[in-house]
GUTORVO-155953 format. One record per atom (N, C-alpha, C): residue in three letters; x, y, z; residue number from 0; atom name. Coordinates in steps of 0.1 Angstrom, whole numbers, plus 2048, in hexadecimal, padded with zeros to 3 digits. Layout:
residues N
- resn / east / north / up / resi / name
- ala / X / Y / Z / NUM / CA
...
//
This chain:
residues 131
- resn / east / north / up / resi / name
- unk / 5AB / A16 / 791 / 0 / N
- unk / 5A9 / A23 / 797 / 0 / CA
- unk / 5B7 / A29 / 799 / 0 / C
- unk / 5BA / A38 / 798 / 1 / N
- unk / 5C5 / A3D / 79D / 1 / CA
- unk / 5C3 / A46 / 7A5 / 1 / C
- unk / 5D3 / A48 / 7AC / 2 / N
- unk / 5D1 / A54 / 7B6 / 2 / CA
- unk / 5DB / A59 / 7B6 / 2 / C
- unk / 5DC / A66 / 7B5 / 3 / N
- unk / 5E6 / A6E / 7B3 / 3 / CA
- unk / 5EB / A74 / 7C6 / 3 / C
- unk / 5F6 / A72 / 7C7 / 4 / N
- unk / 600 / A78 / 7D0 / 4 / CA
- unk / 60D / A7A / 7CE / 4 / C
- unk / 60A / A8A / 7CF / 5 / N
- unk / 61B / A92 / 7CA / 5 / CA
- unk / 61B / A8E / 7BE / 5 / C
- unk / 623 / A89 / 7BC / 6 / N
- unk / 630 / A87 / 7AA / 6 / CA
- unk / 62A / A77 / 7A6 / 6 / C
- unk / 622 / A72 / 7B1 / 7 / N
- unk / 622 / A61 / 7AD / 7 / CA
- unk / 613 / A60 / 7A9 / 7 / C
- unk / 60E / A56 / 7A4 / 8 / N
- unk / 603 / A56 / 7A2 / 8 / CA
- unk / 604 / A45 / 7A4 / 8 / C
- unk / 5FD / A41 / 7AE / 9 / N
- unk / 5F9 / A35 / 7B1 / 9 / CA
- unk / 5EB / A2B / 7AC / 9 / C
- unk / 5ED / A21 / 7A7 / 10 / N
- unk / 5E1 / A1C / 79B / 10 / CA
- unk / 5DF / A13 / 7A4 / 10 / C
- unk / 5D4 / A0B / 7A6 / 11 / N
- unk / 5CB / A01 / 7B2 / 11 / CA
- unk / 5C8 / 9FA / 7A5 / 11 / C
- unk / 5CC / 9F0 / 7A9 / 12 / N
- unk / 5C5 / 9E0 / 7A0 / 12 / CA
- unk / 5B8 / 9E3 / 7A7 / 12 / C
- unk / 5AB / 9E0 / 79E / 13 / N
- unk / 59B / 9DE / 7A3 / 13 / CA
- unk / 59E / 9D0 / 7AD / 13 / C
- unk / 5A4 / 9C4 / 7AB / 14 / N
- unk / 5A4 / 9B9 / 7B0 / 14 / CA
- unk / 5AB / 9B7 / 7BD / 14 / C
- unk / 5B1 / 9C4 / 7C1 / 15 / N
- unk / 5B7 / 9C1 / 7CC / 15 / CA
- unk / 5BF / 9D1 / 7D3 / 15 / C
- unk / 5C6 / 9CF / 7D8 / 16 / N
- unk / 5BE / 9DD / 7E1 / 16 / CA
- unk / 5D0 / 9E0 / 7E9 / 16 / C
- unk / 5DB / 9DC / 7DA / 17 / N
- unk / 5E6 / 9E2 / 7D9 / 17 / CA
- unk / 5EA / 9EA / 7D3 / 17 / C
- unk / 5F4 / 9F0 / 7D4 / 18 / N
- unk / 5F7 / A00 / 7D2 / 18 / CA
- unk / 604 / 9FC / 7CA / 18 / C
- unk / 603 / A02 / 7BC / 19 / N
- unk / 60B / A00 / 7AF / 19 / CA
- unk / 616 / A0C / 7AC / 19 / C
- unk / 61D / A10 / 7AE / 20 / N
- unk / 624 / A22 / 7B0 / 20 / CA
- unk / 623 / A1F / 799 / 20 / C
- unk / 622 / A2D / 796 / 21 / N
- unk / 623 / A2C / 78C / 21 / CA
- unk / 630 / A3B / 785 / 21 / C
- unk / 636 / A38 / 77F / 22 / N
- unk / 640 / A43 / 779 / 22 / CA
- unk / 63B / A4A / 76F / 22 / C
- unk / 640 / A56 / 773 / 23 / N
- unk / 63C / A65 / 769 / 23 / CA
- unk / 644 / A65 / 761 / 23 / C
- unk / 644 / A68 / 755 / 24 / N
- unk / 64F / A6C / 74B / 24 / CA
- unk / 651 / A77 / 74D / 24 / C
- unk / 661 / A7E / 74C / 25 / N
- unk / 663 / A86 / 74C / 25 / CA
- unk / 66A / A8A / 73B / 25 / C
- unk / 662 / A97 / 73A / 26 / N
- unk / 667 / A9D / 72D / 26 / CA
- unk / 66F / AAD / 730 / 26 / C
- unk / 67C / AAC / 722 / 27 / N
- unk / 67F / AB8 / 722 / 27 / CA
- unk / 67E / AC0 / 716 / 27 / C
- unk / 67A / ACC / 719 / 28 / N
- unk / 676 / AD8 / 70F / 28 / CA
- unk / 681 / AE1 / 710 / 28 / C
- unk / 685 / AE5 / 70A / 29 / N
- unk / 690 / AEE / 706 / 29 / CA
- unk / 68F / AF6 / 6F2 / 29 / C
- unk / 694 / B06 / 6F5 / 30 / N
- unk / 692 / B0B / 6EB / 30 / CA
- unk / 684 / B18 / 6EE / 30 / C
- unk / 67B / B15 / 6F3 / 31 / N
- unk / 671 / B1D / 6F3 / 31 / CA
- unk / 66F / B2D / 6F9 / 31 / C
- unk / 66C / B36 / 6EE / 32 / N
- unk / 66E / B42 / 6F6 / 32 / CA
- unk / 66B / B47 / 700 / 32 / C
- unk / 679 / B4F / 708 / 33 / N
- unk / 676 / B50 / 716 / 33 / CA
- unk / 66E / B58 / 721 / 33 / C
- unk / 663 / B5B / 715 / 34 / N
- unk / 654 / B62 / 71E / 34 / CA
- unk / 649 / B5B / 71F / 34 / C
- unk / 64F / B50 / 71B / 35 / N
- unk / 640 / B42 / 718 / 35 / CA
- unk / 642 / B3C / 729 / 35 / C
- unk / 631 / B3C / 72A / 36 / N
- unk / 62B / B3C / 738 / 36 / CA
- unk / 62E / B2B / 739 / 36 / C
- unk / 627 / B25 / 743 / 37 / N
- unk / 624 / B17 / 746 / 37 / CA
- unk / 619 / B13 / 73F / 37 / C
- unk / 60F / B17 / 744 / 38 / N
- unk / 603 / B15 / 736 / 38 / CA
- unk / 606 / B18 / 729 / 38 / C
- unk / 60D / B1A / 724 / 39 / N
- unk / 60D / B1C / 719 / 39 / CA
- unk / 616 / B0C / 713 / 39 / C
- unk / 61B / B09 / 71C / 40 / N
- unk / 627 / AF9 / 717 / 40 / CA
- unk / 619 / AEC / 71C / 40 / C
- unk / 612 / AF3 / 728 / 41 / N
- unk / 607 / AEA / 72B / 41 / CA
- unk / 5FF / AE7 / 71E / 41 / C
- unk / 5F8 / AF6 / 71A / 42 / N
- unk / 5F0 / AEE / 70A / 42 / CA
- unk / 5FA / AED / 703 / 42 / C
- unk / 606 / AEA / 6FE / 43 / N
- unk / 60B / AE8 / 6F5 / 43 / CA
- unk / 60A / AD5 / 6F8 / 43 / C
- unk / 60C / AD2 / 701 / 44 / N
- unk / 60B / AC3 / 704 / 44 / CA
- unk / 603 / AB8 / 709 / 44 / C
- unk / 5F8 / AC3 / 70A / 45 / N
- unk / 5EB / ABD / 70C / 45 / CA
- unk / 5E7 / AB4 / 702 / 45 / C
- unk / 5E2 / AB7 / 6F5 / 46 / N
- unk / 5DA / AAC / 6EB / 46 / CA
- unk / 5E3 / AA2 / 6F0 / 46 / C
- unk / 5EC / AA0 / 6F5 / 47 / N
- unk / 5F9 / A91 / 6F0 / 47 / CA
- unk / 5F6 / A8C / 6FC / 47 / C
- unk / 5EF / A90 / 70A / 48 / N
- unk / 5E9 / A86 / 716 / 48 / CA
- unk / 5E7 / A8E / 720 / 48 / C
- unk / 5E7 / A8D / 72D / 49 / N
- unk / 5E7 / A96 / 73D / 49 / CA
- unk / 5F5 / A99 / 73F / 49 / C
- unk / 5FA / AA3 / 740 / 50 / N
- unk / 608 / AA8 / 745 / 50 / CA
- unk / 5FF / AAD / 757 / 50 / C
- unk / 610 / AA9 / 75D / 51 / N
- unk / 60D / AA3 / 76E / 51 / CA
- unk / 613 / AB2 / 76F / 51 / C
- unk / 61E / AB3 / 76A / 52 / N
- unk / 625 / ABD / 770 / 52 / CA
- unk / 62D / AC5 / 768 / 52 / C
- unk / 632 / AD2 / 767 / 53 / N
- unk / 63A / ADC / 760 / 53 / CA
- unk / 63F / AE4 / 76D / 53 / C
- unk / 64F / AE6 / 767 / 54 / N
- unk / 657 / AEE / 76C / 54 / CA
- unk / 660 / AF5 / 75D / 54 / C
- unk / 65F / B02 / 760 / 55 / N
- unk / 664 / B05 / 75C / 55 / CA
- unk / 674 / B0D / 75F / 55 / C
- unk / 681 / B0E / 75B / 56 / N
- unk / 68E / B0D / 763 / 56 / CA
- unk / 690 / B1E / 760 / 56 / C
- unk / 68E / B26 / 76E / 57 / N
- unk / 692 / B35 / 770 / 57 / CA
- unk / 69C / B3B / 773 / 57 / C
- unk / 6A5 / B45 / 772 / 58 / N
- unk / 6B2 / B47 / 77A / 58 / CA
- unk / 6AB / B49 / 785 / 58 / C
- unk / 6B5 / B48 / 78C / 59 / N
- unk / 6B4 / B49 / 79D / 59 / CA
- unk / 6B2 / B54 / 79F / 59 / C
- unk / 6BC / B61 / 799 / 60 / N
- unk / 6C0 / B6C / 7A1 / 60 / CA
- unk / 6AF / B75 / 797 / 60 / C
- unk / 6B1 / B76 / 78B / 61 / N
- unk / 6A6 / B7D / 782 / 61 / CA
- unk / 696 / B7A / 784 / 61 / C
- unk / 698 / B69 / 786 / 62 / N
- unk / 68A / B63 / 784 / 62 / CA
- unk / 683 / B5E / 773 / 62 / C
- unk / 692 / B63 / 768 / 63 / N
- unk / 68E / B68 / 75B / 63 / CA
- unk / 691 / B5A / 756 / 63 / C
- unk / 684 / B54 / 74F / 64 / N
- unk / 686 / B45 / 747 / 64 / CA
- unk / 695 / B40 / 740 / 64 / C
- unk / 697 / B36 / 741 / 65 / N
- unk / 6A4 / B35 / 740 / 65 / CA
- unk / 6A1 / B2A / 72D / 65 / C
- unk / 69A / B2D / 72B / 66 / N
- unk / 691 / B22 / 71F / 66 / CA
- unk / 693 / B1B / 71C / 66 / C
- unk / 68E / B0C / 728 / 67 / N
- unk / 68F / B02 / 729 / 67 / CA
- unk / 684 / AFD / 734 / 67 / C
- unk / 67E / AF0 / 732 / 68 / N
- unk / 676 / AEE / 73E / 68 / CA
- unk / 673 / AE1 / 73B / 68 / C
- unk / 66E / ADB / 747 / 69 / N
- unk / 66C / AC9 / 74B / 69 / CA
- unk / 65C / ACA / 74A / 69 / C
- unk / 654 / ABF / 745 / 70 / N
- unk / 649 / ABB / 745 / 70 / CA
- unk / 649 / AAD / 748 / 70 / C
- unk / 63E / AA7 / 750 / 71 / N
- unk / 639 / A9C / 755 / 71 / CA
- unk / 62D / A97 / 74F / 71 / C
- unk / 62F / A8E / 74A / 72 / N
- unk / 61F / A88 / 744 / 72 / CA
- unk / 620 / A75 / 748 / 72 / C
- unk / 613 / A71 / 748 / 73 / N
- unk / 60D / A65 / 751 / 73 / CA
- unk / 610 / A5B / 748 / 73 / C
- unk / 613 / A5E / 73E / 74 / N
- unk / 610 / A4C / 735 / 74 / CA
- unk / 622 / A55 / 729 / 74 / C
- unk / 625 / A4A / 72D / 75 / N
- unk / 630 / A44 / 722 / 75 / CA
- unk / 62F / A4B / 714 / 75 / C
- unk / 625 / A43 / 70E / 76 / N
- unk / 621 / A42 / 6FF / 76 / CA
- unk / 61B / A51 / 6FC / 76 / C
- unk / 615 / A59 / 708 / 77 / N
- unk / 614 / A61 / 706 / 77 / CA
- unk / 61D / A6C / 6FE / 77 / C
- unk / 62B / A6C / 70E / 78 / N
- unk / 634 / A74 / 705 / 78 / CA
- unk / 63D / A71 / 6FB / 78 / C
- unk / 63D / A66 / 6FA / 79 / N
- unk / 642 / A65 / 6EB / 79 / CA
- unk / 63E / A6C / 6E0 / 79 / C
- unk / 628 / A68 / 6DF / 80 / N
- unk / 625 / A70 / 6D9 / 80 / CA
- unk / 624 / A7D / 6D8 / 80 / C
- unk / 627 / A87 / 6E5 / 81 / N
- unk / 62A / A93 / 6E1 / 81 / CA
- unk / 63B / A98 / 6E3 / 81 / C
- unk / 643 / A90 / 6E1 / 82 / N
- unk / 64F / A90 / 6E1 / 82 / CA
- unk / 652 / A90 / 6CD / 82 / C
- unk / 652 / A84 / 6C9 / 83 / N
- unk / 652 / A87 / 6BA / 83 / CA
- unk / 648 / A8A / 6B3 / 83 / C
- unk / 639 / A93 / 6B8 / 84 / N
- unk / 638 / A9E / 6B0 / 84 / CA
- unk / 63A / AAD / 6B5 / 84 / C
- unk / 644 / AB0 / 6BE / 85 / N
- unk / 642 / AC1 / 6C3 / 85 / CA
- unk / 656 / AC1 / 6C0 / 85 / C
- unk / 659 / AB7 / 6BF / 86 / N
- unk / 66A / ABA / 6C3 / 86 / CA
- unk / 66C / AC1 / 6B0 / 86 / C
- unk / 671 / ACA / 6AF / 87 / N
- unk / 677 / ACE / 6A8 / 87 / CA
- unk / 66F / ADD / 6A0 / 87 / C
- unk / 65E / AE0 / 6A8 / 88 / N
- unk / 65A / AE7 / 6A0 / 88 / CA
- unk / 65A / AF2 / 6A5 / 88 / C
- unk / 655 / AFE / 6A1 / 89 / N
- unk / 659 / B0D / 6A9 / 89 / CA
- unk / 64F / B10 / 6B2 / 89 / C
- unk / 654 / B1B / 6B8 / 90 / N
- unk / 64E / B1E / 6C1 / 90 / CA
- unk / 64E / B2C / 6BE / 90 / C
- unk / 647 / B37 / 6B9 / 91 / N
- unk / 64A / B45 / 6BA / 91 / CA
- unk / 656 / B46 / 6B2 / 91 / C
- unk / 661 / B47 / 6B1 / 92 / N
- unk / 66B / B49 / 6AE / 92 / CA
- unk / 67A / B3C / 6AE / 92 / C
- unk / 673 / B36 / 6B5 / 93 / N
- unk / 680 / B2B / 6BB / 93 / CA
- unk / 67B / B1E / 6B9 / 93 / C
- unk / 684 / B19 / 6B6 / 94 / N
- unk / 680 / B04 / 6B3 / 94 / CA
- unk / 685 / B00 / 6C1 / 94 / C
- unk / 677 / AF4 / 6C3 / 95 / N
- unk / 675 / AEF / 6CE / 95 / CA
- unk / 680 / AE6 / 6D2 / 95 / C
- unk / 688 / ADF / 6D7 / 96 / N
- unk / 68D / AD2 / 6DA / 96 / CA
- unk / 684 / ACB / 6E6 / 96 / C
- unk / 681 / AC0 / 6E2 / 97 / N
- unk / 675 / AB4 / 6EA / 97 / CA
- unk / 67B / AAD / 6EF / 97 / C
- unk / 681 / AA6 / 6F9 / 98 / N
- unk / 683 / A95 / 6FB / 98 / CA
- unk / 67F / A93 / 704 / 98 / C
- unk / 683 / A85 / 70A / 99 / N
- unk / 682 / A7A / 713 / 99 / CA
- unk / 68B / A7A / 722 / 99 / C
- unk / 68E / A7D / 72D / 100 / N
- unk / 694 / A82 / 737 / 100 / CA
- unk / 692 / A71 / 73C / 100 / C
- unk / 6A7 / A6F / 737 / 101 / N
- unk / 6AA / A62 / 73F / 101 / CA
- unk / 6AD / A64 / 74C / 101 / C
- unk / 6A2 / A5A / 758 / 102 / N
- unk / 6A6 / A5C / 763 / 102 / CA
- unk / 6B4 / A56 / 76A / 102 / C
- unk / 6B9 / A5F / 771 / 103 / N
- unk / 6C9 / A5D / 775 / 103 / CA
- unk / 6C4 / A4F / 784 / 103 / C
- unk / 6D1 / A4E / 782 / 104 / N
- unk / 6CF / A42 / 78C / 104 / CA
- unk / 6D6 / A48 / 797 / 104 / C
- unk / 6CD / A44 / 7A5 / 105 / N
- unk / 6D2 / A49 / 7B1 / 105 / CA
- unk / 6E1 / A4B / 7B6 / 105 / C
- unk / 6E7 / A53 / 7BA / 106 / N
- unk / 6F4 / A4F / 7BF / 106 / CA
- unk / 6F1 / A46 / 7CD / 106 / C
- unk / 700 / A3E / 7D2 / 107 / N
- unk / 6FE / A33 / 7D9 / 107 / CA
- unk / 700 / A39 / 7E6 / 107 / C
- unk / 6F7 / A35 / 7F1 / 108 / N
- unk / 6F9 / A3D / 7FA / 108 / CA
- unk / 700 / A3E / 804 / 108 / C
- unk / 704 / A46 / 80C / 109 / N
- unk / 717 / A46 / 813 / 109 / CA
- unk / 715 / A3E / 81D / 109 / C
- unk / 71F / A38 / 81D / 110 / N
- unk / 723 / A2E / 828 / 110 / CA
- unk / 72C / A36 / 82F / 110 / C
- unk / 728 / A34 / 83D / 111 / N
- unk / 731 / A38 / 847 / 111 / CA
- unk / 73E / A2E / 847 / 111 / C
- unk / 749 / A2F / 847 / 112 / N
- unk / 755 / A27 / 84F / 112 / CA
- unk / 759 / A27 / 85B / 112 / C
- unk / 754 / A18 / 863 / 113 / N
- unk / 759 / A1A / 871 / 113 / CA
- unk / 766 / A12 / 875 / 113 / C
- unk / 772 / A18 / 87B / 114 / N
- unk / 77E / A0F / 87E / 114 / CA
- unk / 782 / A12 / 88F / 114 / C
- unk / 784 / A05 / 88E / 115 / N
- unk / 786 / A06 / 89D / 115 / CA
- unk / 77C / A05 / 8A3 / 115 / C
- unk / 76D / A07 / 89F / 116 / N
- unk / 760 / A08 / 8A8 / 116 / CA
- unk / 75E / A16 / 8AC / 116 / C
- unk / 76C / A1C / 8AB / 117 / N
- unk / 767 / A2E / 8B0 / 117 / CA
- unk / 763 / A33 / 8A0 / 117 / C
- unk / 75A / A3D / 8A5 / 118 / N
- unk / 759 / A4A / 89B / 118 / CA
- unk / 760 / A57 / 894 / 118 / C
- unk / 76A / A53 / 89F / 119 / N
- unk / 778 / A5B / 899 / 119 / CA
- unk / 782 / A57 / 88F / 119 / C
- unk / 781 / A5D / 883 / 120 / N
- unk / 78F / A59 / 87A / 120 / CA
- unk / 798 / A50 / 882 / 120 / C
- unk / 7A1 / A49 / 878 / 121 / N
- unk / 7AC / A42 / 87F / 121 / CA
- unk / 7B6 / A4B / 87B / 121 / C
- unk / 7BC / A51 / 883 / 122 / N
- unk / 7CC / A5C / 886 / 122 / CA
- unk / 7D9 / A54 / 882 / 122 / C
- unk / 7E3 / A5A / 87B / 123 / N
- unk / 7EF / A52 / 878 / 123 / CA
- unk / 7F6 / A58 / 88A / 123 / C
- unk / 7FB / A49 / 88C / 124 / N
- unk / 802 / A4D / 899 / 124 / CA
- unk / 810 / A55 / 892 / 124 / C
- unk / 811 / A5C / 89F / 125 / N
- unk / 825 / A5E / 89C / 125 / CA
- unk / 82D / A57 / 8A4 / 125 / C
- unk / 838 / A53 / 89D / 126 / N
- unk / 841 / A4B / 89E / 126 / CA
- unk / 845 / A4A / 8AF / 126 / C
- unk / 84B / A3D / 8B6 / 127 / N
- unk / 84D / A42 / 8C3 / 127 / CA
- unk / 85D / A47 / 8C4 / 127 / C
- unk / 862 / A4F / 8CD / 128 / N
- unk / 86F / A53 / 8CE / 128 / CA
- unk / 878 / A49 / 8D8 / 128 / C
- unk / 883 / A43 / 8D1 / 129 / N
- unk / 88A / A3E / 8DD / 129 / CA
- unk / 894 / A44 / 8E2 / 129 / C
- unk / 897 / A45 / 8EF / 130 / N
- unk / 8A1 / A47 / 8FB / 130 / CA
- unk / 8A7 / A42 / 8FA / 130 / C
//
């Protein structure tokens, strides 16, 4: 059995009654002309399995497609198979580029530095003056 929450999709062993997190692939589309909807990249990657999710990448200030966009699909083998059959063919006018979106590895997360036990920086003293 699965269960979808948010971006994760959690698979239940029948035999037992733990919770498995499972990873989405993420794909990148780039190339495709820039009046192509979201459904329209959705059937393009449909026969090849369930796509979870599409974004497609807009300027900020216009809103106008920047022609490029991320898709998510459930099984691995899936996007492969629609990774080497859609990467290189056209689209309207423009050749598609397909791949594989290697995920980055987290940065490490900040350590505070404590000296002295205060929370204040440690200050260079100034020198003492002798008399």
């Amino acid at each position: 059995m699965s269960i979808v929450y948010g971006s994760m999709v959690m698979h239940i062993a029948e035999d037992s009654l733990t919770l498995q997190p499972k990873q989405m692939v993420k794909i990148f589309i780039g190339g495709f002309p820039l009046h192509t909807e979201e459904l329209a990249i959705v059937q393009l990657f449909a026969p090849f399995g369930d796509v979870s999710t599409i974004k497609i990448v807009r300027d900020r200030a216009t809103g106008i497609c920047k022609g490029y966009a991320f898709v998510e699909m459930l099984e691995l083998a899936e996007a492969q198979n629609a990774i080497i059959a859609l990467d290189g063919t056209e689209m309207g006018d423009r050749e598609l580029k397909v791949n594989l979106v290697e995920e980055k590895q987290a940065p490490p997360a900040y350590k505070r530095v404590v000296r002295n036990n205060n929370f204040a920086p440690e200050k260079a003293k100034r020198p003492r003056r002798r008399i």
